[in-house]
C-alpha positions in Angstrom: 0.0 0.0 0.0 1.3 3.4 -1.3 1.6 6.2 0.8 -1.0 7.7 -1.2 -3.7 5.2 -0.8 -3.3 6.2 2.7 -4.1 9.6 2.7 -6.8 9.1 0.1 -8.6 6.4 2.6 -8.0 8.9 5.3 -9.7 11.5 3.4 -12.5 9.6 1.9 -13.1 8.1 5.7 -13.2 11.6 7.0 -15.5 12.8 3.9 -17.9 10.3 3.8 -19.1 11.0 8.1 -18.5 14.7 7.6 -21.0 15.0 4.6 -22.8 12.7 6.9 -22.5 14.7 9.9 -22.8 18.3 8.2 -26.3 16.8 5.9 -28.0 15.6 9.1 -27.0 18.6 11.1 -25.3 16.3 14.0 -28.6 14.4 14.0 -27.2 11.3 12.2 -23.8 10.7 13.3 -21.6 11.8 16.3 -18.2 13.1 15.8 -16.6 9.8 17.0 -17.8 8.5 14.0 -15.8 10.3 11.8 -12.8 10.6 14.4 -13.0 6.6 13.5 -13.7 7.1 10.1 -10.1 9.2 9.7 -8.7 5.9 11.6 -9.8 3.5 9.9 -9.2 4.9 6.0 -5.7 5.3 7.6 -5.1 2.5 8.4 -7.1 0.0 5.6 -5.9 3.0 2.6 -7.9 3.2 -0.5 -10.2 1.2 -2.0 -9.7 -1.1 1.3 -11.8 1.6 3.4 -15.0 2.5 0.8 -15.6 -1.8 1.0 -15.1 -1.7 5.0 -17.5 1.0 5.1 -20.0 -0.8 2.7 -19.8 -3.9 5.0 -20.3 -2.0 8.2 -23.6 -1.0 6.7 -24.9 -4.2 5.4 -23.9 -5.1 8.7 -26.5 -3.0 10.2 -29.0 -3.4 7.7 -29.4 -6.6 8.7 -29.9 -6.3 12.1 -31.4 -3.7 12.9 -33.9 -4.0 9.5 -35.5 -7.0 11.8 -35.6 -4.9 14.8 -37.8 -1.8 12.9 -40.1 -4.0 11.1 -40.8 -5.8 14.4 -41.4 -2.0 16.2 -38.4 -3.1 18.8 -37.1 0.1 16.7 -38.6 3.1 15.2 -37.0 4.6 12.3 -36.4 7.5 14.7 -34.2 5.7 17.4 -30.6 6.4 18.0 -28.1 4.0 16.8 -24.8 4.4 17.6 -22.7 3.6 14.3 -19.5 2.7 16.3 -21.3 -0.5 17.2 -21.2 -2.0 14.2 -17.9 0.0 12.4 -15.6 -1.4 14.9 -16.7 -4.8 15.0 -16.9 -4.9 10.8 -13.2 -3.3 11.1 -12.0 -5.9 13.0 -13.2 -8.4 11.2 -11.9 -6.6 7.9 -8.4 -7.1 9.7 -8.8 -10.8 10.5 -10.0 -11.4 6.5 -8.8 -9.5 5.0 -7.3 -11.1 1.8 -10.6 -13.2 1.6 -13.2 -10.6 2.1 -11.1 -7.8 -0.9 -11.0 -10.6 -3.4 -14.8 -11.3 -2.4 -16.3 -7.8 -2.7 -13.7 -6.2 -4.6 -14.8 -7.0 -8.1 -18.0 -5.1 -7.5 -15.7 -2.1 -7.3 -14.1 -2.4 -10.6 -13.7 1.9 -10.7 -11.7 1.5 -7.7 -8.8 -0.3 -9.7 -8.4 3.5 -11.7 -7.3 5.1 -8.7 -4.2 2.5 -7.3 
C-alpha cells in the first residue's frame, strides 16, 4: 500500500461521516464516527476503506432491518454507528485477503485510482 492510498482512505473516511455529519446537522452521526472514520481509511488506505465501510452498513441493515419491522425500533431511534464500524473493522483485519477478493470486483472503478 502506497503512501497515497493512505491519505486518500484517510480523506475519503473523513468525507464520507462529515458529509454525513454536516447533511443531518449532528442528528445522524456523532463526531466519534468520523474521528474513526479518519482511523480507519488510515489504516485499511484506499479502495480497502469505501468496502469496509460498505460492510459495516450491510452489517446494520441486517440487524437492525429485523428490529424496525418488528417495532423493537422506530426509524427515529438512536443507533450508535460505532457499534457495528468497529466490529466490521475488525473483522476486515482478520480477513482481509478473503473478504477484498470477495467484494472487490463489484468495485471495478476503484482499480483506476491504485
Amino acid at each position: 500500500v502506497s503512501v497515497w492510498n493512505i491519505i486518500i482512505g484517510g480523506v475519503v473516511g473523513f468525507l464520507f461521516f462529515f458529509i454525513q455529519y454536516v447533511a443531518t446537522k449532528g442528528n445522524g452521526l456523532g463526531e466519534a464516527d468520523i474521528k474513526l472514520g479518519i482511523l480507519m481509511g488510515l489504516f485499511l488506505g484506499w479502495p480497502n476503506i469505501l468496502i469496509m465501510i460498505l460492510l459495516s452498513y450491510i452489517v446494520a441493515s441486517v440487524i437492525l432491518l429485523p428490529l424496525i419491522v418488528t417495532k423493537k425500533l422506530s426509524m427515529k431511534s438512536a443507533v450508535p454507528l460505532g457499534v457495528f464500524l468497529i466490529p466490521t473493522f475488525i473483522t476486515f483485519i482478520f480477513f482481509f485477503v478473503s473478504l477484498t477478493t470477495l467484494v472487490q470486483p463489484y468495485f471495478a472503478f476503484t482499480t483506476l485510482i491504485r
